[in-house]
N, C-alpha and C positions, 0 to 999 in steps of 0.2 A: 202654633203649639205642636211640636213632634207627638208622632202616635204614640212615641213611650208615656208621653205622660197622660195619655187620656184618664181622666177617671174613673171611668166604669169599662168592663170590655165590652165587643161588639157580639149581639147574638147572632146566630145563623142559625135558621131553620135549614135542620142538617139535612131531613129528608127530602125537602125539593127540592129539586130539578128532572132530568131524564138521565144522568147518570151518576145519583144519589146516592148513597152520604161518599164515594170513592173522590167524586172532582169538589165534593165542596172541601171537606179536610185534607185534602192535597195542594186546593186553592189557599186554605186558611193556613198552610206550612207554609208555601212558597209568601204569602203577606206576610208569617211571623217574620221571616229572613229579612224580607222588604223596610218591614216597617217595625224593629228589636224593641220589644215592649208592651206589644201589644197584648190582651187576652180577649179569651174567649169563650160566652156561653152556647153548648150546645145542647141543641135540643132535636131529641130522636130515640130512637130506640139502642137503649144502650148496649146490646149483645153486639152489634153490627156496627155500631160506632168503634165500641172498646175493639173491634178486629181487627179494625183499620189501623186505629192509632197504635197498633205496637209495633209495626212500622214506623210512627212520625212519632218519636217521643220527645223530641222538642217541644210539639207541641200539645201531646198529650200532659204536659206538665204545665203548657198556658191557658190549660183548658178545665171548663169544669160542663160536664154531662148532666141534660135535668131529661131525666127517662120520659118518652111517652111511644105507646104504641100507635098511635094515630096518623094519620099522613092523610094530607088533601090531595086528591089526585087531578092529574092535568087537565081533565073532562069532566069535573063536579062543576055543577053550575055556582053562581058565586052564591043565590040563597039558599041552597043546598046546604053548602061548604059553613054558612055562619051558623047552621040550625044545628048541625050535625059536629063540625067543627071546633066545640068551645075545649076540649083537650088536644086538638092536634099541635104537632110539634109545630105549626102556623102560625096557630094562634097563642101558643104559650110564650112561642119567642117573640109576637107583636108587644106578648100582655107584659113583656119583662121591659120594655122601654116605657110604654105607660107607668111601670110599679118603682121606676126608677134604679133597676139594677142591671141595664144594661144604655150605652148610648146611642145606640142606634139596631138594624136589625137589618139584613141581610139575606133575601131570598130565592129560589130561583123557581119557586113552584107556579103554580098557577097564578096570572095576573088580573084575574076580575076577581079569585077569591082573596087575593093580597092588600087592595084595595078595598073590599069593600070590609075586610076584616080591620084593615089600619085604619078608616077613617070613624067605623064603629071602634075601635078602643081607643086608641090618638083622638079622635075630633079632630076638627080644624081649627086654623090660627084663628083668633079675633080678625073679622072682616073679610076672610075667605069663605066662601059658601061652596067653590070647589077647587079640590086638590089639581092640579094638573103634571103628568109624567114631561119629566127631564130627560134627553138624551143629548150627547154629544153627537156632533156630525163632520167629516171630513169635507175639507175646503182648500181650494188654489193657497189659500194665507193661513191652513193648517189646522183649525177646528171653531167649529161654533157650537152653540146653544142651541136647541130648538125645542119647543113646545106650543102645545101639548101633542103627547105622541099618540093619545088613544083613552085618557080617560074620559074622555067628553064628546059625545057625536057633535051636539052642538054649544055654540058659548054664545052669550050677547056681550054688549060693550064691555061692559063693567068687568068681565070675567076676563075677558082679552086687558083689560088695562091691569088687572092683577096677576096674569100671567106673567107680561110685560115687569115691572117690580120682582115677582119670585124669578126671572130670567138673568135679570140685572144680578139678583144676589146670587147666583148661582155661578153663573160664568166669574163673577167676581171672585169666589172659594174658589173654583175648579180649574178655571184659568190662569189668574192669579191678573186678568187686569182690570185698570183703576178706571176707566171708564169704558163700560160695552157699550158698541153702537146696535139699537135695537129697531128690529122691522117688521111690519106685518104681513106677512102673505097672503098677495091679493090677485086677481087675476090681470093690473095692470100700476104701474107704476103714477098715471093719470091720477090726482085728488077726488075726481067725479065717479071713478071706478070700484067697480065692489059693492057687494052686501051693505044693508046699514050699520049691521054690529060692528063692521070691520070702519066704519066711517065714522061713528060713534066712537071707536075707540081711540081711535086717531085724534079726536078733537080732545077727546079727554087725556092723550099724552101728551098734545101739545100747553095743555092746559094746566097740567098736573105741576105742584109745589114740587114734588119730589125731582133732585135733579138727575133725571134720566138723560141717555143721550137719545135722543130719539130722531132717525133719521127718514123712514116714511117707509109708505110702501114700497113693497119689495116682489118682485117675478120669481118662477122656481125654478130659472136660470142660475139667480143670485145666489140660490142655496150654497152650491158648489161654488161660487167667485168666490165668497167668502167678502161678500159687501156689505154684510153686517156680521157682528157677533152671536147675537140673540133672534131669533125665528120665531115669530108669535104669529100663533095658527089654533083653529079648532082640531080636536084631537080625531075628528074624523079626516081631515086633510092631510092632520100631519103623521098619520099613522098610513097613510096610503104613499104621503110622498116616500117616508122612511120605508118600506116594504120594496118600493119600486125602486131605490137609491141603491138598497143590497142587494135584489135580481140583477139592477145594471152589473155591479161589481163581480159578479159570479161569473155573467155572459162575459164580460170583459176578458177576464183571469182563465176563461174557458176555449174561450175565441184564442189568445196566445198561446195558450196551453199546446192545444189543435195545429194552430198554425206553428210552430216550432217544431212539431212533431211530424209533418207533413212529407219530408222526403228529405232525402242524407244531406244534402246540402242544408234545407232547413233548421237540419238537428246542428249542424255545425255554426249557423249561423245563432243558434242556440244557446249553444254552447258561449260562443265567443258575449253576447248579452247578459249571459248569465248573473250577471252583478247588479246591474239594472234592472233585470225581473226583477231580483229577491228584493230588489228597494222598490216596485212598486206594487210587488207583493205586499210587502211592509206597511205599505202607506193605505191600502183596501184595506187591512188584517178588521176586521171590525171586532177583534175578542181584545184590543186595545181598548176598545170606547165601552165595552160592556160595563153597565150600572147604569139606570135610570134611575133616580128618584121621584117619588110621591111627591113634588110641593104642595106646601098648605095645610100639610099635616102637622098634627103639633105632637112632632115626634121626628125620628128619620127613618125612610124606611126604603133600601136600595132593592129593584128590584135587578137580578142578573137573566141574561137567558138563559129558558130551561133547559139548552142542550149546552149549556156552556161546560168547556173543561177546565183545567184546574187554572190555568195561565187566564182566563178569561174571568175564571171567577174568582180569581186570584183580584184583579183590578178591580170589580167592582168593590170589595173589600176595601182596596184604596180610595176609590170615593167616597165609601162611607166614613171612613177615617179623615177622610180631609175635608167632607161638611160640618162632621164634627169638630175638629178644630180648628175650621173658620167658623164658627157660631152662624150657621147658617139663617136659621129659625130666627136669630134674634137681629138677623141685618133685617130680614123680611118684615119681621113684626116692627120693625122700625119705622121703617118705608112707609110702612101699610097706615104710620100714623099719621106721618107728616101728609101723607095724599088726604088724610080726614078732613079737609080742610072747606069753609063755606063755598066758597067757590066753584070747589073739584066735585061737590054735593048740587052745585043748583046746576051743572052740565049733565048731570048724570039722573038727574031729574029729567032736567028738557031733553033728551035723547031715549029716556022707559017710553 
């Protein structure tokens, strides 16, 4: 389904991120162009939005402003942000996909109060008991899946074999292919290896009615081979390998930078590469992959980085658009039913 015809627009909480409301409505012009059709509710303080937009009036004409003076800041703790929070422009644009007048929501503010604001107004899907963050990841065979990136320190089976399902539907909208190969990250590719939950979960995807492709344990080698699609992990793993994957990429990009810069012949030699950097510039860029999603919510709800600019938060915008029209929610909720089955129940039993 093209974004033109989405039904409802996408909200943006205008005021988050670290360089607030300028790269998110510069983001949400550069998606109009991207994606002709789309609209938009914004929520923010309207003196400082309407400043912007007389500049984009493209977009200020796909747009409609719901005022609030409110803003969650980067360092409100997340019970803080819900107690205090029930008019920020946060929580009005979560409340607009629950109230059913937008499809999705779009943020880039704080991510424990985005979270713990989406799953208090959203709830979760039937059968999920937790949401887990979506990211894409660069790989040797071009991008994967991985989660969870951070909402969960820890998971037991069950939660990793639900990951696993919201991963499958994910990469399936975002990718666009028809069967992901799905792996668990463990600390050995050996069946005997790893934690129980991670071994539990295993039995229960080999086990599972739904048909996943599931391939096994996986190393965080593999990450980068790109030997699987899908990366099923606890959000405390997967939020440390993601951290230390973008440090690599820095030092990388850093270390050439240095060394090309290093003495006249250097720069010449520099010079002559030139084409090559910018393509593996290209291929680091991680304001390409920007947008995670909340699965599990019963809602959509992308979160962008808070230092993203406009081109960065520009894409996340495109993800949300395109869970949206691959009906994400309701591949998930599908899955989630065919797994209900006696069988996939008495493993998940004998594994508590």
């Amino acid at each position: 389904m093209p974004a033109g015809k989405l039904q409802l627009p996408i909200a943006l909480d205008a005021m988050g991120g670290d360089n607030a409301p300028a790269c998110v409505l510069e983001g949400a012009a550069l998606a109009l162009v991207r994606h002709p059709g789309v609209r938009f509710l914004l929520f923010g303080n309207r003196p400082m939005l309407e400043s912007v937009l007389k500049t984009l009036p493209a977009l200020r004409a796909a747009s409609e402003i719901v005022h609030t003076d409110s803003v969650i800041a980067g360092d409100d703790k997340p019970s803080i942000a819900v107690r205090r929070g029930r008019d920020s422009s946060m929580w009005l644009s979560i409340q607009s996909v629950k109230d059913g007048k937008a499809c999705a929501i779009v943020s880039g503010g704080n991510t424990g109060a985005l979270m713990a604001m989406s799953k208090i107004i959203m709830r979760t899907l039937p059968g999920i008991s937790r949401p887990a963050i979506a990211a894409l990841f660069p790989t040797l065979r071009g991008e994967c899946v991985m989660l969870d990136m951070g909402a969960n320190v820890e998971s037991d089976a069950s939660d990793l074999y639900n990951f696993s399902i919201m991963g499958d539907a994910f990469a399936r909208a975002v990718l666009g292919l028809s069967k992901p190969k799905i792996g668990l990250l463990n600390v050995g590719s050996e069946e005997l290896k790893g934690r129980e939950e991670i071994k539990g979960a295993a039995a229960l995807l080999k086990a599972s009615p739904v048909n996943l492709n599931y391939y096994g344990f996986i190393e965080g080698n593999d990450i980068a081979m790109g030997t699987v699609d899908v990366v099923v992990t606890d959000g405390f793993t997967g939020n440390v390998a993601l951290k230390t994957a973008e440090g690599t990429a820095r030092l990388i990009r850093t270390y050439l930078r240095d060394a090309f810069s290093s003495s006249p012949i250097a720069k010449a030699g520099g010079l002559m590469a030139s084409g090559a950097m910018r393509a593996v510039k290209d291929k680091l860029d991680d304001r390409k992959r920007n947008g995670a999603m909340f699965l599990g919510l019963n809602g959509i709800t992308v979160k962008s980085h808070g230092g993203a600019d406009a081109y960065s938060f520009c894409n996340a915008i495109s993800v949300a658009i395109e869970l949206v029209a691959h009906h994400i929610n309701e591949r998930i909720t599908q899955e989630l039913k065919i797994s209900q089955s006696p069988p996939l129940l008495t493993i998940v039993r004998e594994n508590d």
